[in-house]
N, C-alpha and C positions, 0 to 999 in steps of 0.2 A: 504493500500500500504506500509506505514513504518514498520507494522507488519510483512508482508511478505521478506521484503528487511533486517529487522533483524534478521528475523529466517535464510534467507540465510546467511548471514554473519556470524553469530554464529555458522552454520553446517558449511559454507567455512575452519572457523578455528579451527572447530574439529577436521576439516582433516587433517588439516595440525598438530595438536599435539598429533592427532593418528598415522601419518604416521611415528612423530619422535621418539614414545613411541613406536613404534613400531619395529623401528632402532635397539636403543637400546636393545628391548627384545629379538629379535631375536640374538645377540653380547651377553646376557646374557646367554641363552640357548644353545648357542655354548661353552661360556668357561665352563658351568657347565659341560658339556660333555668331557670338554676336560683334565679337573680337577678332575673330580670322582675317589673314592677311594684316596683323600688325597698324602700325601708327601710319595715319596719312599724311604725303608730304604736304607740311606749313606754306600756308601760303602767305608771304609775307607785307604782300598787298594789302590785305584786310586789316591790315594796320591802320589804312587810311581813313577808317570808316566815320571818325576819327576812334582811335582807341589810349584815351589815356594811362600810359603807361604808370603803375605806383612806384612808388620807395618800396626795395625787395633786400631786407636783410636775410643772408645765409648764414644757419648759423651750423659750427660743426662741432660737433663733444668731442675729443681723443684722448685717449689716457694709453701712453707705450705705443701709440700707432708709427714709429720712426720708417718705417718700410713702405706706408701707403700715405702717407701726408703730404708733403710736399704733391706729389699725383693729384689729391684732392683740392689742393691749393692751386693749382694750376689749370686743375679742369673748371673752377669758380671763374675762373679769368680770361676763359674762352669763351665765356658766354659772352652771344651778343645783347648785347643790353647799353643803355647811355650809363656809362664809369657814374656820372653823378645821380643816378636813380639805384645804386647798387653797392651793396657794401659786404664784406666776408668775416665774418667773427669767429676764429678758432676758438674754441674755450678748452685752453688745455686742464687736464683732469688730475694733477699729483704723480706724471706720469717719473718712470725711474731710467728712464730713455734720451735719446735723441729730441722728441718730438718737441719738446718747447726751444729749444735750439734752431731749429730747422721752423718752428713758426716765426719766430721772431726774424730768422734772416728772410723770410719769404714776407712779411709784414714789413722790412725796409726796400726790394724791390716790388713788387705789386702796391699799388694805390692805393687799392680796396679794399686790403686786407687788416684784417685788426686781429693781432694776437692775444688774447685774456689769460694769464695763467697765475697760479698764487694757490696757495694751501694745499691741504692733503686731499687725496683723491677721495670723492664722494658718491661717484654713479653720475649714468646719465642724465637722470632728472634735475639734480641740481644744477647739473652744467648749465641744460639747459636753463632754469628759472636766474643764475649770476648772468647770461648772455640779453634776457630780456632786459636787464636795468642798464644796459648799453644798446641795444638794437634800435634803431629810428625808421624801420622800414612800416608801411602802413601794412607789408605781407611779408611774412613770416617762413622762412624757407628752413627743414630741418633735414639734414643729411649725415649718414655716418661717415667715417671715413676712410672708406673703401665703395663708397657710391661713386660712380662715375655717369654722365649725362653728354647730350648732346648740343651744341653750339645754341640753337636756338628755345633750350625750354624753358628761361625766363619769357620768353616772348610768346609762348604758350599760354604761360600761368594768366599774363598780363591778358591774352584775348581772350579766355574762360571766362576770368576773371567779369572781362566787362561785357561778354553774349550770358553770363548768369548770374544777374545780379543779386538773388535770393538762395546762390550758394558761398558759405562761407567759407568751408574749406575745399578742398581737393588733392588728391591722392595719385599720383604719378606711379606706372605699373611696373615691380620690380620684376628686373630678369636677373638669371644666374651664371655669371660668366663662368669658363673654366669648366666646364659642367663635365666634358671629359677626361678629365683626371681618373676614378676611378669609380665604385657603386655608387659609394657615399653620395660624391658630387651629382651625378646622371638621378637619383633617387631623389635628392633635393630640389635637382631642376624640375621635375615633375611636380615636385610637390608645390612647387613655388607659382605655374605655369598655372595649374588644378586652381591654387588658390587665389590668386589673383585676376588673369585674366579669367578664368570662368564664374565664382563664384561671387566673388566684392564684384566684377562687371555686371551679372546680372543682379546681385541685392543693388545697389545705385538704377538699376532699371525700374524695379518693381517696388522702389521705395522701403526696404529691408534696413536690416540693422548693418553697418559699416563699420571695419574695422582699419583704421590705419594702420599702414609699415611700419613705422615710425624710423621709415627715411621716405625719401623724395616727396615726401609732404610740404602743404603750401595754407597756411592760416592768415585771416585776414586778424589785424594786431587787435582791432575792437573786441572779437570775440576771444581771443589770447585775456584781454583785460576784463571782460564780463566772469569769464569760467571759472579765473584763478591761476596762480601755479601749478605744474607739474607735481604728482602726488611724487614724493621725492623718497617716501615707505614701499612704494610698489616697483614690483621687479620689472612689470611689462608697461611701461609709461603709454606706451602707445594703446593699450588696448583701453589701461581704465582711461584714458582721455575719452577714445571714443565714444564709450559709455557716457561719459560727460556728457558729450556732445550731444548724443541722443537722447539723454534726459531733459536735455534743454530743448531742444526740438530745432538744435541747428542741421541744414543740411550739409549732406558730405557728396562730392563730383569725384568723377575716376576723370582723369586726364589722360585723352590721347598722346601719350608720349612716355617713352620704356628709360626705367633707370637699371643700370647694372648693376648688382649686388654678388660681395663676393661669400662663397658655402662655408662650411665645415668641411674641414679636408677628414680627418680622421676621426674613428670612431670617438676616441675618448672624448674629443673636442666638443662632435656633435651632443652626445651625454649631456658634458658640461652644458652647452646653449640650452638645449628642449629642456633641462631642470630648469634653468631659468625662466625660460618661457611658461613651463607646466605650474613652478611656484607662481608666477606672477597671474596666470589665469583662476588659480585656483583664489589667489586673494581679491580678482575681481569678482567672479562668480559670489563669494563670501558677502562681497559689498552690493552686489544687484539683488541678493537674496535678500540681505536687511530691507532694502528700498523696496521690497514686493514687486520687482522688475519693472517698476513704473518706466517705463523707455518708451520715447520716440513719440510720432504724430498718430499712431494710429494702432487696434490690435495687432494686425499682424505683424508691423513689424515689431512689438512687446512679446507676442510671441516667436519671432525669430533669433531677438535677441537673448532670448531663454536657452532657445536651443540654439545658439552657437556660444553662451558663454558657460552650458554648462558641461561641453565635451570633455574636459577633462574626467569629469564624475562618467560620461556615457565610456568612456574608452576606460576608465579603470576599473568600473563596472562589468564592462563588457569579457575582458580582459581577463577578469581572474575566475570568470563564471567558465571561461574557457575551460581554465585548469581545474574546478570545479566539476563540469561535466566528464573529465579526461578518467577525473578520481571516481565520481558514480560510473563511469562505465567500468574501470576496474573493480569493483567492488559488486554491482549488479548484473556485467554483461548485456547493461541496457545497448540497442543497438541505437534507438534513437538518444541517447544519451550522447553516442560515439559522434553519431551526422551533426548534432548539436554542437562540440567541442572542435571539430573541423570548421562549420559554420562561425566561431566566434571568432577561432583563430583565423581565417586565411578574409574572409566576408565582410565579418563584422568589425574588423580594423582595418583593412585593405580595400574595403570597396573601391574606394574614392580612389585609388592608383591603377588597379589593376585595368581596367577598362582604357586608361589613357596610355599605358604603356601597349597593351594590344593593340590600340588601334594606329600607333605612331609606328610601330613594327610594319602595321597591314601598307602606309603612308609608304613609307621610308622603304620598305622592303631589305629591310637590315633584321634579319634573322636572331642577330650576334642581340639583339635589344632583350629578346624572349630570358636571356641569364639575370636577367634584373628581376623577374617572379620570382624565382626561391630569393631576390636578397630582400625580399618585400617583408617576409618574416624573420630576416633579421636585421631589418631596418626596424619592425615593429619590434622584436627586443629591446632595441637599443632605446628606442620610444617609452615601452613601458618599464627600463630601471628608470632612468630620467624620470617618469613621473613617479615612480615608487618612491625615490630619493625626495622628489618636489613634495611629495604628500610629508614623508615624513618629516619635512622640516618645519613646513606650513602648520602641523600639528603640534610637534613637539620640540623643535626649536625654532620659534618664529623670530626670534631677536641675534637670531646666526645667519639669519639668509641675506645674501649680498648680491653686487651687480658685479658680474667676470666679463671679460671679454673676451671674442673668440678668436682666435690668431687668426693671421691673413698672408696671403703672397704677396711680393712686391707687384705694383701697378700703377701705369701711366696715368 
């Protein structure tokens, strides 16, 4: 009898983490569609319309970044944009490196550049919130540094900007350079591709809940100074902003135009970032749950925001019911217990990749891409210590958890 009462329980809540794996995929496969064939070319014309250009502070956090800074310094300075409508704020972090070295000489050639640096390293968020009480830009530009862009997306931001006057922010789409290195990287790009161009594209269609990158993002400074600070406690700055954002009922735009973002090379590394990422989702989740998910302009998207900020509980859930059903089948020789524990493991974590990697195989006609299925579950290991680690700290030591950062290659 308790065999039976388990195996139902465990299919009960299959269904219910297929039906929300499912939400999602369908919301993926719509913005891929909607996004295909990439960013169109700017037409720089429509400048003329008149478009007035704002004051556009860029600001950058780095702490240890000596390898990729200067790159990011210089890619600021290729933008076309008028020198006097644009200014670059390094705000170095306590770094124990080259990098404030290397800002400060690139802040006496470059014009535009302003180097901040002074005290012990804090995290991104305060960088961030020491960069606003110097920024004068009326838009707010936030980039890590290891983003890289192209010549013209100030000029972007600037015509959004003034074709959408009833959006405040907007959100430039990361891509992942380097992606052929090795699983890791080709697993990221996917992941990054899935989440991005599919999923934020269509939520900004259908009026859904938005999550910024927290780089190539672009905020207008009024609503910078309505919201507040950067929660400077939270590990994922960018998400609980969002949340902000949609409590408030401001809108968020996807911008026609791709920023480069660099992966995680190696496993350990990746580990290290997704704790971070899983701890800091799980302290939004924590905080949307007090507010009764009061989010956004309208139900659905309060219910969207539900179910995207509570993935981390649907995947750790998901996750150990796996191993759960592995153990009733050892013990009952349940067989639907057995298709259950398959089901969690390979389905109910994996949905969302496996479909895009088949069908870019079917695209591409590269065979060799099919070796990326089996590292899908051991990408999802690598995923669920990360959140094992993220849970247990958010529980039981929440006064240890800190912002790491994740190494990087050298780049232009």
């Amino acid at each position: 009898m308790w065999g039976e009462l388990s195996t139902a329980l465990l299919v009960g809540l299959a269904l219910i983490f297929y039906a929300i794996a499912g939400y999602h995929t369908i919301l993926i496969f719509l913005g891929l569609r909607m996004t295909r064939g990439g960013p169109k070319p700017f037409d720089k014309g429509s400048l003329r319309n008149p478009v007035d250009l704002p004051v556009v502070s860029l600001v950058i956090p780095a702490r240890d970044e000596e390898i990729v800074i200067e790159g990011a310094l210089r890619c600021a300075d290729r933008l076309q944009y008028p020198g006097e409508l644009k200014e670059v704020l390094l705000v170095e972090d306590g770094s124990h490196d080259a990098t404030p070295t290397i800002g400060q000489r690139m802040a006496a050639v470059l014009p535009n550049v302003r180097c901040l640096s002074g005290g012990p390293s804090k995290g991104k968020p305060p960088a961030l919130n020491r960069a606003m009480a110097h920024a004068r830009g009326d838009v707010i530009g936030v980039f890590d540094s290891d983003t890289r862009y192209e010549p013209d997306l100030l000029l972007r931001v600037a015509k959004y900007f003034h074709d959408h006057p009833d959006v405040s922010v907007v959100q430039a789409v990361p891509q992942v350079i380097n992606r052929h290195t090795n699983a890791i990287t080709r697993l990221t790009y996917y992941e990054t591709r899935f989440w991005f161009q599919g999923l934020q594209a269509a939520k900004e269609r259908f009026g859904l809940f938005m999550h910024l990158a927290g780089t190539g993002m672009f905020l207008r400074r009024r609503v910078l100074e309505a919201l507040g600070p950067w929660d400077e406690a939270c590990l994922t700055e960018d998400l609980e902003y969002s949340l902000r954002l949609a409590q408030s009922g401001v809108r968020v735009g996807i911008l026609d135009a791709h920023v480069w973002i660099q992966p995680a090379y190696r496993a350990a590394d990746l580990v290290r970032q997704r704790e971070r990422w899983w701890s800091g989702a799980l302290q939004v989740f924590a905080r949307a749950a007090r507010g009764g998910f009061r989010v956004g302009r309208s139900r659905r998207e309060r219910i969207d925001a539900f179910l995207y900020t509570c993935s981390p509980l649907v995947f750790l859930v998901s996750s150990l019911l796996s191993f759960g059903s592995l153990a009733l089948f050892a013990v009952s020789g349940s067989v639907p217990a057995a298709l259950a524990a398959w089901l969690y493991g390979f389905l109910g974590s994996q949905l969302l990749l496996t479909p895009l990697v088949l069908a870019e195989t079917a695209l591409t006609r590269d065979r060799k891409l099919l070796w990326l299925l089996p590292g899908l579950y051991w990408y999802w290991t690598l995923q669920l210590v990360a959140l094992l680690r993220a849970t247990f700290g958010v529980i039981v030591r929440p006064s240890a958890l800190r912002w790491h950062r994740t190494p990087k290659l050298p780049s232009d």
